[in-house]
FIBAVEX-309917 format. One record per residue: residue number from 1; residue in one letter; chain; x, y negated, z of N, C-alpha, C in turn. Coordinates in nm, 3 decimals. Example, Ala and Ser with C-alpha at 12.3 -4.5 7.8 and 13.67 -1.06 7.14 Angstrom:
! residues 2
(1,"A","A",(1.319,0.569,0.780),(1.230,0.450,0.780),(1.320,0.330,0.780)),
(2,"S","A",(1.285,0.225,0.708),(1.367,0.106,0.714),(1.290,-0.003,0.787)),
***
This chain:
! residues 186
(1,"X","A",(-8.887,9.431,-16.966),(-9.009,9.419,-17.045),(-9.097,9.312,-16.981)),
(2,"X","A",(-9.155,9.256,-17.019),(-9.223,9.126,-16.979),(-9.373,9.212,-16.936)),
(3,"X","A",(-9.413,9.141,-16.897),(-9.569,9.153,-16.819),(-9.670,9.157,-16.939)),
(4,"X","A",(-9.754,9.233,-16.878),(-9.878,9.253,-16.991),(-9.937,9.169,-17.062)),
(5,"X","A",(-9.992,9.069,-16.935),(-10.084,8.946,-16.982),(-9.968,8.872,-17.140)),
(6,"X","A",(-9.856,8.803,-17.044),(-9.740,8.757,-17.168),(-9.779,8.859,-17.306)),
(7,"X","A",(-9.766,8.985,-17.332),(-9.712,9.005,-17.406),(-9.866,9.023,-17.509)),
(8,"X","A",(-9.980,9.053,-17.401),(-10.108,9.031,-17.445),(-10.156,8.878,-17.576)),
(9,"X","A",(-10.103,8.789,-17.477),(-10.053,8.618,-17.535),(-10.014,8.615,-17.657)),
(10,"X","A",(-9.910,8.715,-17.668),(-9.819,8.712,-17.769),(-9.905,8.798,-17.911)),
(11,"X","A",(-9.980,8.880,-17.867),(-10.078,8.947,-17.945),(-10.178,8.817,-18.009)),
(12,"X","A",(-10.204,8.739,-17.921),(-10.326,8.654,-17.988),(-10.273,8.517,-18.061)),
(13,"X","A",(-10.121,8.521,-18.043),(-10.056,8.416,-18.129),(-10.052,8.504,-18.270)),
(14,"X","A",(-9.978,8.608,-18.259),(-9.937,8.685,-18.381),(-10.045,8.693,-18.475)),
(15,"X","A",(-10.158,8.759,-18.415),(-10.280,8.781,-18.545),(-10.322,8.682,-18.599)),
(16,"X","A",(-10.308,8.514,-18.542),(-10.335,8.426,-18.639),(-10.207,8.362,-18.706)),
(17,"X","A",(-10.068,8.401,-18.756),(-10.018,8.368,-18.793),(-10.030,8.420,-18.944)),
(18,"X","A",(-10.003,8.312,-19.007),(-10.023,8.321,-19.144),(-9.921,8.473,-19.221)),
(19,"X","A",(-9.779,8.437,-19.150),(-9.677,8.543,-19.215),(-9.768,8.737,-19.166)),
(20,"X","A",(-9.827,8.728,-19.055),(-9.839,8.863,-18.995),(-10.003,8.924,-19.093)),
(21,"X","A",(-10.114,8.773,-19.124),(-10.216,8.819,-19.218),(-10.191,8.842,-19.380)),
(22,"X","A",(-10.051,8.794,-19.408),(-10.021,8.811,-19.558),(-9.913,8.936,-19.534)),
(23,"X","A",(-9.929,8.960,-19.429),(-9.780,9.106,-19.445),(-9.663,9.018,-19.489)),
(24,"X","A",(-9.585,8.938,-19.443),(-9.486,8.890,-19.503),(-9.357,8.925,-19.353)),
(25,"X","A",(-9.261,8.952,-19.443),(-9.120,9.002,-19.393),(-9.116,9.126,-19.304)),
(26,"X","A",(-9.210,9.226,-19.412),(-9.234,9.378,-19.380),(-9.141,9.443,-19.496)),
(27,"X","A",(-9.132,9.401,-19.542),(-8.979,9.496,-19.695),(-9.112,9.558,-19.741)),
(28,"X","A",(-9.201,9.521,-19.793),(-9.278,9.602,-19.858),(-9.370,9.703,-19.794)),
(29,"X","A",(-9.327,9.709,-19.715),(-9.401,9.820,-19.620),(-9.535,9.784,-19.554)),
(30,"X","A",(-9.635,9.872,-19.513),(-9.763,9.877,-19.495),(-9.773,9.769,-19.348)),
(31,"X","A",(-9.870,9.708,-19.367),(-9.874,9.595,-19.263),(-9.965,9.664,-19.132)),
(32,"X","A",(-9.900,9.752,-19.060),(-9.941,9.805,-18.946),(-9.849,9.793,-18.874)),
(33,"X","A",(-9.895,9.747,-18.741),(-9.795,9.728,-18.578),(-9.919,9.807,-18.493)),
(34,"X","A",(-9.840,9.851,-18.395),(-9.873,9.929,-18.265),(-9.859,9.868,-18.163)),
(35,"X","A",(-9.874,9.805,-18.115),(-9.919,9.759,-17.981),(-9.895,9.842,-17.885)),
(36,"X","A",(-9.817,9.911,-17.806),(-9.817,9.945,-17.688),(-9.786,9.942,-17.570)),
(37,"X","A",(-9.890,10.034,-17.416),(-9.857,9.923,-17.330),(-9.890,10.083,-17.251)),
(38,"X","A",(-9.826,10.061,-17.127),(-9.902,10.169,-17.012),(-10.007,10.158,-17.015)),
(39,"X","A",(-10.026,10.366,-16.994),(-10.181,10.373,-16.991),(-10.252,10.306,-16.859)),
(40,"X","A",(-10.163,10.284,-16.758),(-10.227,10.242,-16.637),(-10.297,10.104,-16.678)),
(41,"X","A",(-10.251,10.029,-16.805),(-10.291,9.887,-16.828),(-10.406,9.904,-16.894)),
(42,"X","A",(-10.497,10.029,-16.954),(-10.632,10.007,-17.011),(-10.669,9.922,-16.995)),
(43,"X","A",(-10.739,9.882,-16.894),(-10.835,9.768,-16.845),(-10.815,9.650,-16.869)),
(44,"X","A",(-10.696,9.620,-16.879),(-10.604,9.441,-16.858),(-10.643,9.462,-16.998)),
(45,"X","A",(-10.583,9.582,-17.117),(-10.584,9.604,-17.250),(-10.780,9.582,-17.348)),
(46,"X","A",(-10.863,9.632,-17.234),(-10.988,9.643,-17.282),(-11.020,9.489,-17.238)),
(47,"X","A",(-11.036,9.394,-17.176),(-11.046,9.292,-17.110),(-11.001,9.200,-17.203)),
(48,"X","A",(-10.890,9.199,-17.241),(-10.843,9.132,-17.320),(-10.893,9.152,-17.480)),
(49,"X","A",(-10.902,9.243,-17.535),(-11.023,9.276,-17.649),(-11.096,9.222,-17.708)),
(50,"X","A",(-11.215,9.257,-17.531),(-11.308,9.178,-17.565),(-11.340,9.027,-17.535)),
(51,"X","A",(-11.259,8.958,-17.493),(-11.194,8.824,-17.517),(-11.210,8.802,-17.656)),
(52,"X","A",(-11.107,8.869,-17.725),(-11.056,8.816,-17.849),(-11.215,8.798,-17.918)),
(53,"X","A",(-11.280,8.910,-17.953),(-11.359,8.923,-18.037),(-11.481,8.823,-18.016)),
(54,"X","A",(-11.485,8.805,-17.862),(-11.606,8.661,-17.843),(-11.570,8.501,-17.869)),
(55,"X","A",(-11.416,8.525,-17.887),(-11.337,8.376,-17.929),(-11.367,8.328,-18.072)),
(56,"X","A",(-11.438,8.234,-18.044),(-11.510,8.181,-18.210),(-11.384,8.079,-18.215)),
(57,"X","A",(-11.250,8.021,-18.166),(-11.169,7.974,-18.235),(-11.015,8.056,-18.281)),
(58,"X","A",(-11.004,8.139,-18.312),(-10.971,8.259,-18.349),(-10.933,8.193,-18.524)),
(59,"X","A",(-10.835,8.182,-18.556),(-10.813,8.182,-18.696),(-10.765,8.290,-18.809)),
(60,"X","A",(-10.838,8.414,-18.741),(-10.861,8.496,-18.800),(-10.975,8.591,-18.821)),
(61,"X","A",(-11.022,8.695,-18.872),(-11.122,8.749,-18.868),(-11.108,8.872,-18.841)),
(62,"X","A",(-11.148,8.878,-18.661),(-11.096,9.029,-18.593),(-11.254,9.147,-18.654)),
(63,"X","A",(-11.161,9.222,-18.653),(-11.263,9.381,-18.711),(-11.235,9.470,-18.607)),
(64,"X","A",(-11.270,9.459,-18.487),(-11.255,9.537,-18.409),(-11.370,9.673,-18.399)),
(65,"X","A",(-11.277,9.812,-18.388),(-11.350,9.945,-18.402),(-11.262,10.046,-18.263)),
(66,"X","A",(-11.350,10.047,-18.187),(-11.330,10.134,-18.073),(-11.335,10.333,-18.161)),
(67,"X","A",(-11.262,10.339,-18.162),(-11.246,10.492,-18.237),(-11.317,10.585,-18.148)),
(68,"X","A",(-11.323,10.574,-17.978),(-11.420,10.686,-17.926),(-11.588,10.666,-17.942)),
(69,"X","A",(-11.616,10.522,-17.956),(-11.744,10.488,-18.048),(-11.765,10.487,-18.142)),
(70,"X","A",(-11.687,10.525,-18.214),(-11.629,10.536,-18.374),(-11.722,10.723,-18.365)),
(71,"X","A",(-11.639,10.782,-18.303),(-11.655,10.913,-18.277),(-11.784,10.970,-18.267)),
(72,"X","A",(-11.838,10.877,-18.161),(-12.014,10.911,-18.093),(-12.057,10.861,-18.187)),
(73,"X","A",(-12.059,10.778,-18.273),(-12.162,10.744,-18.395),(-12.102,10.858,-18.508)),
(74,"X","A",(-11.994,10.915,-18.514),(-12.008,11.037,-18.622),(-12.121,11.163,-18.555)),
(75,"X","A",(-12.066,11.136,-18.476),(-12.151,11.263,-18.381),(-12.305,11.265,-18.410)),
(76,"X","A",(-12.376,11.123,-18.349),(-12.509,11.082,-18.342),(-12.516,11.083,-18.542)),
(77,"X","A",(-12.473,11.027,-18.655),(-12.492,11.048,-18.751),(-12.513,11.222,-18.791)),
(78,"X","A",(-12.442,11.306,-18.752),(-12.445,11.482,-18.795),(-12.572,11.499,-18.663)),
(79,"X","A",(-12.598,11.400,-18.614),(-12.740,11.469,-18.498),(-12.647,11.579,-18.417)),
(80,"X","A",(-12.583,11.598,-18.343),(-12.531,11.647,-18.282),(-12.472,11.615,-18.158)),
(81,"X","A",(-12.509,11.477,-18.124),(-12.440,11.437,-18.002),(-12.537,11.512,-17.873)),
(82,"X","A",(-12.653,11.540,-17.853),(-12.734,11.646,-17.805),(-12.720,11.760,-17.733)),
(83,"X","A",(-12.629,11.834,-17.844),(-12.600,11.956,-17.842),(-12.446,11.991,-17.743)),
(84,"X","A",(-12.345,11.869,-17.780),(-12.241,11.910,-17.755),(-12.215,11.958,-17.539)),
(85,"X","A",(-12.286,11.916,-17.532),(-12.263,11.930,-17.347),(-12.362,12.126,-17.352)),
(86,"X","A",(-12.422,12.117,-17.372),(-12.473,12.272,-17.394),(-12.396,12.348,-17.468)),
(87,"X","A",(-12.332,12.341,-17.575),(-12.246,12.392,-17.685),(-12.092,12.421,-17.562)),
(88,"X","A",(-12.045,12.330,-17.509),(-11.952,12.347,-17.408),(-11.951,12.412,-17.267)),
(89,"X","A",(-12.099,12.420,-17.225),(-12.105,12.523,-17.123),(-12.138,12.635,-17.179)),
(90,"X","A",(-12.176,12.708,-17.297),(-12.204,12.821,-17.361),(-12.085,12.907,-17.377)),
(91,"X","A",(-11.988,12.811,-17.429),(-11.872,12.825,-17.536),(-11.744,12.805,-17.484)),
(92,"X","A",(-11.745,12.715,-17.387),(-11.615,12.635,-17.335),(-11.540,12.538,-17.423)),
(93,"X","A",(-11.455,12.464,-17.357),(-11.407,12.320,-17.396),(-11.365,12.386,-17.516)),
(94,"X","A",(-11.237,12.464,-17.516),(-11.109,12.509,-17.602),(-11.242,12.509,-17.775)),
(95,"X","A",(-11.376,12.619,-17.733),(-11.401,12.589,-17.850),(-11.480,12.516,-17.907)),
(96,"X","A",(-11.587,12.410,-17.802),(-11.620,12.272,-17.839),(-11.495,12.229,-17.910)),
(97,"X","A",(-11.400,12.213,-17.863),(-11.283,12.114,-17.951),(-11.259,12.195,-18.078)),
(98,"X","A",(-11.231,12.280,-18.089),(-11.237,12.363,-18.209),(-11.303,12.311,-18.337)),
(99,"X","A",(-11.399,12.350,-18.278),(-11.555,12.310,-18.370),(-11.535,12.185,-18.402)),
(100,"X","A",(-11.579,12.080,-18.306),(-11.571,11.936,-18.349),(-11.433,11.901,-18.421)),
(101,"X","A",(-11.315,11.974,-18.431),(-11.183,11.913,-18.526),(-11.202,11.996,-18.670)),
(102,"X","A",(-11.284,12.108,-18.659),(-11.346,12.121,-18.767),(-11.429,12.081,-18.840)),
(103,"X","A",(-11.517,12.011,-18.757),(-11.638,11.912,-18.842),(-11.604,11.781,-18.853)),
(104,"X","A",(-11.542,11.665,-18.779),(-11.477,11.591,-18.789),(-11.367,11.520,-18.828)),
(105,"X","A",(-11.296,11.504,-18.904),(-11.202,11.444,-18.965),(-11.166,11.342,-18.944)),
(106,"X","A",(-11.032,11.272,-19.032),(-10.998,11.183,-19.071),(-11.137,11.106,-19.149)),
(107,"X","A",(-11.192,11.186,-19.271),(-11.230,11.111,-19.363),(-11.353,11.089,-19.297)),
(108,"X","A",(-11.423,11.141,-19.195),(-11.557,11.097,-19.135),(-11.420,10.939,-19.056)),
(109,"X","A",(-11.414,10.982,-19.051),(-11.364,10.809,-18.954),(-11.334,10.710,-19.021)),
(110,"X","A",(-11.300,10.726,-19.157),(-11.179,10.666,-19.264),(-11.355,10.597,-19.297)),
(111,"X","A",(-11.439,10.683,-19.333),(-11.565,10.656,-19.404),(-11.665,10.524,-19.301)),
(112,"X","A",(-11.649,10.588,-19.153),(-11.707,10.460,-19.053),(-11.635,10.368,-19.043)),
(113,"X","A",(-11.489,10.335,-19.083),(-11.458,10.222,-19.014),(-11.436,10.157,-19.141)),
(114,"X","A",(-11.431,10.218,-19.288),(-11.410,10.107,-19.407),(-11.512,10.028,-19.429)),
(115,"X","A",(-11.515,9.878,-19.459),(-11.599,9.806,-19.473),(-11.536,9.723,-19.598)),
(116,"X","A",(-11.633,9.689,-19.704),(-11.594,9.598,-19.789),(-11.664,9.498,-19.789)),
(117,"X","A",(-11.638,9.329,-19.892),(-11.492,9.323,-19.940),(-11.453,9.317,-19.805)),
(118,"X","A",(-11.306,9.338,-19.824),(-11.217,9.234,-19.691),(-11.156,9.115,-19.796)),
(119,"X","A",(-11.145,9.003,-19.653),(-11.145,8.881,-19.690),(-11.028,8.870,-19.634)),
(120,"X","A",(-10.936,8.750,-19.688),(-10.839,8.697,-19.664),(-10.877,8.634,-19.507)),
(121,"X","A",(-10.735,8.657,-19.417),(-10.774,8.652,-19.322),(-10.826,8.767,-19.162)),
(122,"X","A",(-10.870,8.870,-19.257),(-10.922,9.013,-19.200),(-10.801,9.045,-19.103)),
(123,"X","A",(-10.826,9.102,-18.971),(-10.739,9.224,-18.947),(-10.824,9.300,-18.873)),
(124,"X","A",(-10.752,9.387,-18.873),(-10.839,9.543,-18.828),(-10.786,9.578,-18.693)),
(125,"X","A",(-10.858,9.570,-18.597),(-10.801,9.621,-18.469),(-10.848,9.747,-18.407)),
(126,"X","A",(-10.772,9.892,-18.425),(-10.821,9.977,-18.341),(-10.794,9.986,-18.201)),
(127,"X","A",(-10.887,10.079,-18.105),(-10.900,10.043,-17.990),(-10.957,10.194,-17.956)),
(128,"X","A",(-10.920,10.220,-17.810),(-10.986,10.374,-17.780),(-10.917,10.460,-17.827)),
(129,"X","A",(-10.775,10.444,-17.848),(-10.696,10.570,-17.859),(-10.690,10.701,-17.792)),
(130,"X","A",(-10.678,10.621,-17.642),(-10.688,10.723,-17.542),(-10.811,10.820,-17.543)),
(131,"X","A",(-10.883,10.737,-17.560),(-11.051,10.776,-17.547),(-11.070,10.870,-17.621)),
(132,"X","A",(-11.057,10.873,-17.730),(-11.081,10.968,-17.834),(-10.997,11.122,-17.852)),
(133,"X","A",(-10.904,11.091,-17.796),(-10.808,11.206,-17.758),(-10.920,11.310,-17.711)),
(134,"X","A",(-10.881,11.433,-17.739),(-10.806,11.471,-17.851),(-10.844,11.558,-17.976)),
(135,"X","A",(-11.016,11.440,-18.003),(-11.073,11.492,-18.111),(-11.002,11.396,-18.220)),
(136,"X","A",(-10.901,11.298,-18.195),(-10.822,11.186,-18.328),(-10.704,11.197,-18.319)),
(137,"X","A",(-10.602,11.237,-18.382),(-10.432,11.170,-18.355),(-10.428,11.049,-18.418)),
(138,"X","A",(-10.388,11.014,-18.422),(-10.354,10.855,-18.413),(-10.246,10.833,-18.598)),
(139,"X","A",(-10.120,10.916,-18.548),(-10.064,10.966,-18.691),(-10.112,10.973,-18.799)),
(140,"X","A",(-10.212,11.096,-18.775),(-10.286,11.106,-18.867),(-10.392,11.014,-18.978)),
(141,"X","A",(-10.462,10.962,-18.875),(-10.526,10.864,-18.868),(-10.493,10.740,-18.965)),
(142,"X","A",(-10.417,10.701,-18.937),(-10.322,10.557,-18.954),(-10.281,10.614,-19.147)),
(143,"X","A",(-10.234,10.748,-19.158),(-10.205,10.802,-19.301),(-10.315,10.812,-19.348)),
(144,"X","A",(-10.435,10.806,-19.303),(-10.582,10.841,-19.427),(-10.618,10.676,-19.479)),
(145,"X","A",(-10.612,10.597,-19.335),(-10.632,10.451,-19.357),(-10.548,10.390,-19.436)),
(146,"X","A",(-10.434,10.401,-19.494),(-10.339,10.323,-19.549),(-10.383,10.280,-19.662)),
(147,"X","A",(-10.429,10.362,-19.778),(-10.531,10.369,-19.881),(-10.628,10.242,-19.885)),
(148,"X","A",(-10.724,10.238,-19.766),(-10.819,10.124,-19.788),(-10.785,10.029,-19.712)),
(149,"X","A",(-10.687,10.005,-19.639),(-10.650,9.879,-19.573),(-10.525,9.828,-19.637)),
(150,"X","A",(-10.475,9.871,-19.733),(-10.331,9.801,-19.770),(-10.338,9.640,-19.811)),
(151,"X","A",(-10.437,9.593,-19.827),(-10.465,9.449,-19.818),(-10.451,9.336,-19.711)),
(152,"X","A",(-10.477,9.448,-19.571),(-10.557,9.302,-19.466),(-10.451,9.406,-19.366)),
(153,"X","A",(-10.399,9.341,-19.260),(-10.290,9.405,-19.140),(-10.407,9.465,-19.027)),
(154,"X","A",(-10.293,9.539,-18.989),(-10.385,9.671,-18.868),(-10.307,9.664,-18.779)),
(155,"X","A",(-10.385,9.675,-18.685),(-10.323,9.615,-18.540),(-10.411,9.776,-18.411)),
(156,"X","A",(-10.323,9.840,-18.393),(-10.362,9.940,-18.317),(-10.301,9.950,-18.175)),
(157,"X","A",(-10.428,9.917,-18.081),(-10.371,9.912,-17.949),(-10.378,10.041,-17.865)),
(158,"X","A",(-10.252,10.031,-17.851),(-10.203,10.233,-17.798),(-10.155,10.243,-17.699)),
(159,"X","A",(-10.237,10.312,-17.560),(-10.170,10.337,-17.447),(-10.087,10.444,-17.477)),
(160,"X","A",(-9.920,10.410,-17.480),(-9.846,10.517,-17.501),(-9.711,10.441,-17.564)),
(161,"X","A",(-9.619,10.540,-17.621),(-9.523,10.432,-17.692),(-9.500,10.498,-17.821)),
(162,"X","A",(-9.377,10.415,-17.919),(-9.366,10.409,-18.035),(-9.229,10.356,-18.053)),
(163,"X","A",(-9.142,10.452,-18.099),(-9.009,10.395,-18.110),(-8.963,10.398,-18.237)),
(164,"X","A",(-9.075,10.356,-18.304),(-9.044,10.316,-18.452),(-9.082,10.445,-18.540)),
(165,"X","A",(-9.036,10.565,-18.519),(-9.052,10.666,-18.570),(-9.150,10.797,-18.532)),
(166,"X","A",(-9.182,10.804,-18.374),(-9.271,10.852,-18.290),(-9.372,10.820,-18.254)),
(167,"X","A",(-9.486,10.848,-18.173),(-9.622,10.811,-18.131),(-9.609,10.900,-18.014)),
(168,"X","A",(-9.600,10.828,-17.895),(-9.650,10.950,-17.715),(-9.718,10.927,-17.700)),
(169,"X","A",(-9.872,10.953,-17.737),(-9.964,10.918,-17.641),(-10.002,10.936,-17.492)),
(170,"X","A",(-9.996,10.836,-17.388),(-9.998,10.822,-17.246),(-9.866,10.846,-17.159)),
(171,"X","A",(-9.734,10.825,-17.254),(-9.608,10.825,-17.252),(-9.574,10.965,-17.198)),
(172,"X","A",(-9.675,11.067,-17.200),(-9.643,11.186,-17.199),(-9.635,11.289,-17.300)),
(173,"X","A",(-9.712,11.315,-17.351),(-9.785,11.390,-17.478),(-9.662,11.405,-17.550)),
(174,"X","A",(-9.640,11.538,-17.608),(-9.588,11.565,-17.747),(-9.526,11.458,-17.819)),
(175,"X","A",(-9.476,11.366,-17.898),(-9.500,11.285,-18.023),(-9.504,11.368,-18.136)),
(176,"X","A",(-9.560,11.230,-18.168),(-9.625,11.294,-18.332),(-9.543,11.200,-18.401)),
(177,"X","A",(-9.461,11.234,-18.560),(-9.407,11.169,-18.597),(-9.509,11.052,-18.706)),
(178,"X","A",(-9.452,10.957,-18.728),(-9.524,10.817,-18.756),(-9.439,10.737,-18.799)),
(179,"X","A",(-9.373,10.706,-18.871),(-9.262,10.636,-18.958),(-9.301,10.480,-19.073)),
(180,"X","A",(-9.441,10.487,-19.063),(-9.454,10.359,-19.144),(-9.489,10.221,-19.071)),
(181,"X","A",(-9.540,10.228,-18.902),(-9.574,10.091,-18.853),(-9.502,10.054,-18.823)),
(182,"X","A",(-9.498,9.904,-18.740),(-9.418,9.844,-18.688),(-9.446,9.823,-18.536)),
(183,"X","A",(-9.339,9.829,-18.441),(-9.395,9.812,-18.346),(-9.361,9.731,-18.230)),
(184,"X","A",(-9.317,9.576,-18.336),(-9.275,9.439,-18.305),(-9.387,9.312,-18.271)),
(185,"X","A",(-9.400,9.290,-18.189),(-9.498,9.220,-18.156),(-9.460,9.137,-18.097)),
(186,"X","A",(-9.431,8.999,-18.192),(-9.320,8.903,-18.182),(-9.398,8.711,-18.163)),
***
């Protein structure tokens, strides 16, 4: 496997290529790739990010959405970000998490991160996989979004792996099955 930075490189060639923003030589299939890398590489992974997004020669138009800030602004929107550290010493973690996968969803996230129009050119980069664990699966996730992104390619950077058909998050975890991205990053 080649080195991070390289394959990082290889990330910032791909999103401005014309074939990867028109979805072309996907068989039809939904224009999502996974990106993944050891979790030990966060940092090299966050570093590089926010690179991209301050690069004004970029021939594309990055939409980058950190999903665990994604999260704290659902939170701070229901007024509840306050509560939750008291709610968890009252209650304990098991049913803080409870609660919040009950009040939180897909469609609260689906709802913060859609933005219209998208423009030719767009891609969508999620970020904070780890982070968000394990009020988001990722699986899941990726199936509510398909709906409003089938236009512009999604690019989700995942400490963990993906063997086309699976999702490990932190190359330990369970997988969750996931059968529509790609996870060629060529």
């Amino acid at each position: 496997m080649s080195d991070i930075k390289e394959r990082l490189d290889k990330v910032r060639v791909l999103i401005q290529k014309s074939d990867f923003l028109e979805g072309k030589g996907l068989s039809n299939e939904v224009n999502i790739r996974i990106f993944c890398y050891d979790p030990e590489d966060e940092m090299i992974v966050r570093h590089f990010v926010n690179q991209l997004e301050t690069d004004q020669s970029l021939e594309c138009h990055l939409k980058v959405y950190n999903l665990y800030k994604t999260f704290l602004a659902i939170c701070d929107d229901m007024d509840i970000t306050d509560a939750i550290p008291d709610m968890e010493e009252a209650d304990g973690s098991a049913y803080l998490l409870q609660e919040l996968n009950f009040s939180i969803g897909n469609r609260q996230f689906v709802e913060k991160i859609q933005y219209a129009p998208h423009e030719q050119g767009d891609v969508l980069m999620l970020t904070g996989v780890g982070e968000v664990f394990p009020f988001i699966r990722m699986h899941a996730l990726l199936e509510a979004l398909q709906p409003y992104f089938s236009d512009i390619p999604v690019l989700v950077m995942y400490p963990g792996e993906f063997d086309g058909h699976h999702l490990k998050l932190f190359n330990r975890l369970k997988p969750n099955d996931y059968y529509r991205a790609f996870d060629r990053i060529e």
